[in-house]
Backbone as CSV, one residue per row, in Angstrom:
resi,resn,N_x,N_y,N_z,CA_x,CA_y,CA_z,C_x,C_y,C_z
1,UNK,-85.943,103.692,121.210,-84.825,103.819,122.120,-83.534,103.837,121.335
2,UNK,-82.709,104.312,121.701,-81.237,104.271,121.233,-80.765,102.906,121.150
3,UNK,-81.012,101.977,121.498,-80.590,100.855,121.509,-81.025,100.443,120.167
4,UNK,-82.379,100.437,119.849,-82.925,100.075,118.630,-82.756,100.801,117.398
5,UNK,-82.492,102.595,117.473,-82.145,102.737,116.901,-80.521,102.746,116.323
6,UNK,-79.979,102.613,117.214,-78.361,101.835,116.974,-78.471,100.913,116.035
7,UNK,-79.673,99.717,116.445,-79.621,98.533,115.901,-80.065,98.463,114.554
8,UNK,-80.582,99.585,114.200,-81.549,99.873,113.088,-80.781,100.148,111.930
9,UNK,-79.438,101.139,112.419,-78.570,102.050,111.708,-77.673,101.316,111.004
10,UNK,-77.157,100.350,112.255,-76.444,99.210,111.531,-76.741,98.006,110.962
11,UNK,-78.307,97.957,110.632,-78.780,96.939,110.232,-78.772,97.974,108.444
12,UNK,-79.028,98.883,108.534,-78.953,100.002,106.988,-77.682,99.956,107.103
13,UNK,-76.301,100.242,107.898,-75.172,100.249,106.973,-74.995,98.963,106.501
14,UNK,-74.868,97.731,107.244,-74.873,96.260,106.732,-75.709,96.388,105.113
15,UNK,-76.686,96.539,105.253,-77.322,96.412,103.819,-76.360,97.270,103.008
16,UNK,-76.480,98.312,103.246,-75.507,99.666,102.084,-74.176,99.003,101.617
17,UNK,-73.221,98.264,102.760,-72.008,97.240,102.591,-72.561,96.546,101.901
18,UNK,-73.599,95.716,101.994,-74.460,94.731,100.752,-73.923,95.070,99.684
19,UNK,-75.519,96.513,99.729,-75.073,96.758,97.995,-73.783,96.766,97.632
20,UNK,-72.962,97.957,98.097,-71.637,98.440,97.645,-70.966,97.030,97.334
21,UNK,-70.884,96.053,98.375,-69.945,94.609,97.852,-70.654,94.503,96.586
22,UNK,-72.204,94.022,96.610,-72.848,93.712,94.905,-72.140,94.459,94.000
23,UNK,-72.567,95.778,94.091,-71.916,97.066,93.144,-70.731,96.477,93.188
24,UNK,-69.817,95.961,93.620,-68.237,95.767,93.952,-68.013,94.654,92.702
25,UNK,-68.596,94.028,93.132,-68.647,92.366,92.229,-69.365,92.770,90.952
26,UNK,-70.397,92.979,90.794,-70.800,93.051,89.612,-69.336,94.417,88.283
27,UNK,-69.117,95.425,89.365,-67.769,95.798,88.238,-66.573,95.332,88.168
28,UNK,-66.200,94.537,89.191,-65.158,93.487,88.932,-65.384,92.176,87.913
29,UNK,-66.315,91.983,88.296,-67.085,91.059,86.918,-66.664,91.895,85.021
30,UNK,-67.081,92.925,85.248,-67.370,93.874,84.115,-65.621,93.810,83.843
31,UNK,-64.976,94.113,84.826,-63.233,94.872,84.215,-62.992,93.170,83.902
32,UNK,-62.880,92.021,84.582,-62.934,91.167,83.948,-63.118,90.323,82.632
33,UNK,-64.704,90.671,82.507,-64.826,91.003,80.578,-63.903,91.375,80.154
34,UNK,-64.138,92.575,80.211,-63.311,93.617,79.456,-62.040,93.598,79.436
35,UNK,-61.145,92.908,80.505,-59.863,92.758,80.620,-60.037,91.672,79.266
36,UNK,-60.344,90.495,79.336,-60.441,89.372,78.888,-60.825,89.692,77.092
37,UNK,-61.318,90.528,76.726,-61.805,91.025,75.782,-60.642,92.008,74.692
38,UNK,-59.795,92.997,75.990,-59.072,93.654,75.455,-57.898,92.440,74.793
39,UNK,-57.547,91.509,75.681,-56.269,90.368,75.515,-57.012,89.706,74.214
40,UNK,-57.904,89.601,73.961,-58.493,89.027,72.686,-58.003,90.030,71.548
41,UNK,-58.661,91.110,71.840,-58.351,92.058,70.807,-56.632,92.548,70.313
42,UNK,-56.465,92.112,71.322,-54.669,92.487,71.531,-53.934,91.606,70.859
43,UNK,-54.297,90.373,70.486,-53.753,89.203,70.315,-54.000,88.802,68.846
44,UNK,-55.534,89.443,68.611,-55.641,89.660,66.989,-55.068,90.812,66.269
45,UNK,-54.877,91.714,67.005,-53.879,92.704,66.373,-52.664,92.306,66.149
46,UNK,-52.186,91.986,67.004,-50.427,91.007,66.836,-50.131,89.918,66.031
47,UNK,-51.461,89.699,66.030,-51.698,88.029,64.757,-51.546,89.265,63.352
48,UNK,-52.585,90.091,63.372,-52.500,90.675,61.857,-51.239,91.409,61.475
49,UNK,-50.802,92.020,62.645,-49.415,93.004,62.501,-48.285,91.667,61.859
50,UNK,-48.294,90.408,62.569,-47.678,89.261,61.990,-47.530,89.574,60.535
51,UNK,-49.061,88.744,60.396,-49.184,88.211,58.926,-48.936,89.177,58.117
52,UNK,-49.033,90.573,58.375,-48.426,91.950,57.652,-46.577,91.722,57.606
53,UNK,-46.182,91.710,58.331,-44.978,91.564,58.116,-44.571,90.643,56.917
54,UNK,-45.062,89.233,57.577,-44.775,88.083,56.499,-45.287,88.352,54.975
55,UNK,-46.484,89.131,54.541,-46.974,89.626,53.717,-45.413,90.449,53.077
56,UNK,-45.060,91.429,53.757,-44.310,92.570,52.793,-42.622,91.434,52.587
57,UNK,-42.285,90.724,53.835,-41.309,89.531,53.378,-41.327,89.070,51.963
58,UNK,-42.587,88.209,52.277,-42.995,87.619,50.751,-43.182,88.168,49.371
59,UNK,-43.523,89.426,49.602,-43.810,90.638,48.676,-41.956,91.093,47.749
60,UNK,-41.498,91.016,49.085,-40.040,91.385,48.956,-39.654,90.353,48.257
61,UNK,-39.381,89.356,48.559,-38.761,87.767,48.178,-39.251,88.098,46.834
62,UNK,-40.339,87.725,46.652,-40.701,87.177,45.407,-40.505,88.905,44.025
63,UNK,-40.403,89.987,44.522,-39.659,91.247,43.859,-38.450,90.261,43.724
64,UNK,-37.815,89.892,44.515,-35.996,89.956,44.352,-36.186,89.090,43.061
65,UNK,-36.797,87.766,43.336,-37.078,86.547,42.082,-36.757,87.374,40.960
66,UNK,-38.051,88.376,40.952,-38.873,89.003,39.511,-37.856,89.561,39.115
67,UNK,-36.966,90.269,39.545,-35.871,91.415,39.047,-34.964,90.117,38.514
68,UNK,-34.183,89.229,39.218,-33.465,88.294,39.077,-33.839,87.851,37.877
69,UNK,-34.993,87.540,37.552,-35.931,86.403,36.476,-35.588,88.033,34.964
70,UNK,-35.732,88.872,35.580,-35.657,89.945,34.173,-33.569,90.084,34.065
71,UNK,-33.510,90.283,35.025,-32.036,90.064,34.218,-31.894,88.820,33.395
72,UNK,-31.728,87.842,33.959,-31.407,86.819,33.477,-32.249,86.893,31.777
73,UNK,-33.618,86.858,31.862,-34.058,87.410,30.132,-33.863,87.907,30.008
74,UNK,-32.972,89.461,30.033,-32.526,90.156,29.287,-31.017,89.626,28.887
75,UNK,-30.281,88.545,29.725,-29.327,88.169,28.941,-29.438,87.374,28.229
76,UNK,-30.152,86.723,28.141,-30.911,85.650,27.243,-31.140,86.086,25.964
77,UNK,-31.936,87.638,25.759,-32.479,88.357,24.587,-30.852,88.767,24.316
78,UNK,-29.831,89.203,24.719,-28.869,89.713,24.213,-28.477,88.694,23.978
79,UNK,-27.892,87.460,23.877,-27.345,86.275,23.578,-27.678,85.725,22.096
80,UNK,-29.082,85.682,22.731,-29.824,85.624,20.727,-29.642,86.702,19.986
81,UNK,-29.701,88.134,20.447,-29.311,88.921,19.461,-27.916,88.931,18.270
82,UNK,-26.845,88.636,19.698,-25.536,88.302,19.461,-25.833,87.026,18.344
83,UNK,-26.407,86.370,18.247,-26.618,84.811,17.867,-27.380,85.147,16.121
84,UNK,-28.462,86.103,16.604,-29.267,86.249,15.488,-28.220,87.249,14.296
85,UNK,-27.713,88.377,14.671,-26.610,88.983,14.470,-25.580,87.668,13.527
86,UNK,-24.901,86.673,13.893,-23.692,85.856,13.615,-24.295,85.226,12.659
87,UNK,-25.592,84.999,12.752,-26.259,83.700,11.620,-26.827,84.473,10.905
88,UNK,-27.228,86.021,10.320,-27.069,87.104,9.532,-25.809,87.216,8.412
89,UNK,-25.117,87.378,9.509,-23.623,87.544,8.665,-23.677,86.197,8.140
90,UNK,-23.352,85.243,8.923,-23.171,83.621,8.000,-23.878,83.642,6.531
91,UNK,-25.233,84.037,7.087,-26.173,83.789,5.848,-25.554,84.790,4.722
92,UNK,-25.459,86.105,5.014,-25.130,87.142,3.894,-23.808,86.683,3.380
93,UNK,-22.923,86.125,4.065,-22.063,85.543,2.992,-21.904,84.655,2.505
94,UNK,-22.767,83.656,2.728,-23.287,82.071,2.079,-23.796,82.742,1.072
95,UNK,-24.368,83.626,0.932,-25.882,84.183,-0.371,-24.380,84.743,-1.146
96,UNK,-23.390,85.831,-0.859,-22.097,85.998,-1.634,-21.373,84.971,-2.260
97,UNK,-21.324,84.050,-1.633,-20.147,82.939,-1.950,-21.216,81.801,-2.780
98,UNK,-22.399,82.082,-2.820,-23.339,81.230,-3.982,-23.476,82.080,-5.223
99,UNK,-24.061,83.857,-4.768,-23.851,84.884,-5.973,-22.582,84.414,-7.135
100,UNK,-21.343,84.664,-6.368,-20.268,84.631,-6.682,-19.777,82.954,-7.437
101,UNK,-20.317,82.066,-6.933,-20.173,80.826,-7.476,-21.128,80.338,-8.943
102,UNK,-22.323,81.400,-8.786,-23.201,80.985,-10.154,-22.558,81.986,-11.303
103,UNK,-21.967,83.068,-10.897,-21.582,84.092,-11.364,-20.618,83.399,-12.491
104,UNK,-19.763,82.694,-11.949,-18.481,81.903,-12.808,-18.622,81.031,-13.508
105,UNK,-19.991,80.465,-13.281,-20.110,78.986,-14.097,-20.693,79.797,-15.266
């Protein structure tokens, strides 16, 4: 009878709403993961993009040192040159003024 089969029809769409809610939940479940998964992944990228930054900082910093650290020895090496240079001359005319002193006696 129509009555039963009425009752029948909507006893199959009720189920089909079933599934589809299941189907519903189980991929809301899934984008969930996956939401939850991407924010993981997102968050270690931003951590590494970080520590990259601080990396080329530090990289930088410690260049500025190194350049700083070579000037400074190179004025250092010119200082002694200047130095090694003065105590040359001293000496070459200490060795004259002794030449010159045995010379007379």
């Amino acid at each position: 009878t129509k009555t039963s089969q009425l009752k029948e029809e909507c006893k199959d769409f009720i189920d089909k709403i079933d599934d589809f809610q299941t189907i519903v939940g189980g991929f809301i479940d899934l984008m969930d993961n996956l939401s939850t998964e991407v924010e993981r992944e997102k968050l270690k990228a931003i951590g590494a993009r970080n520590m990259l930054k601080s990396m080329a900082k530090q990289r930088e910093s410690q260049q500025q040192q190194l350049v700083g650290l070579i000037h400074e020895k190179k004025t250092q090496l010119e200082r002694y040159r200047i130095q090694l240079q003065s105590l040359e001359k001293t000496e070459a005319e200490q060795r004259d003024f002794i030449d010159q002193f045995i010379l007379q006696k």
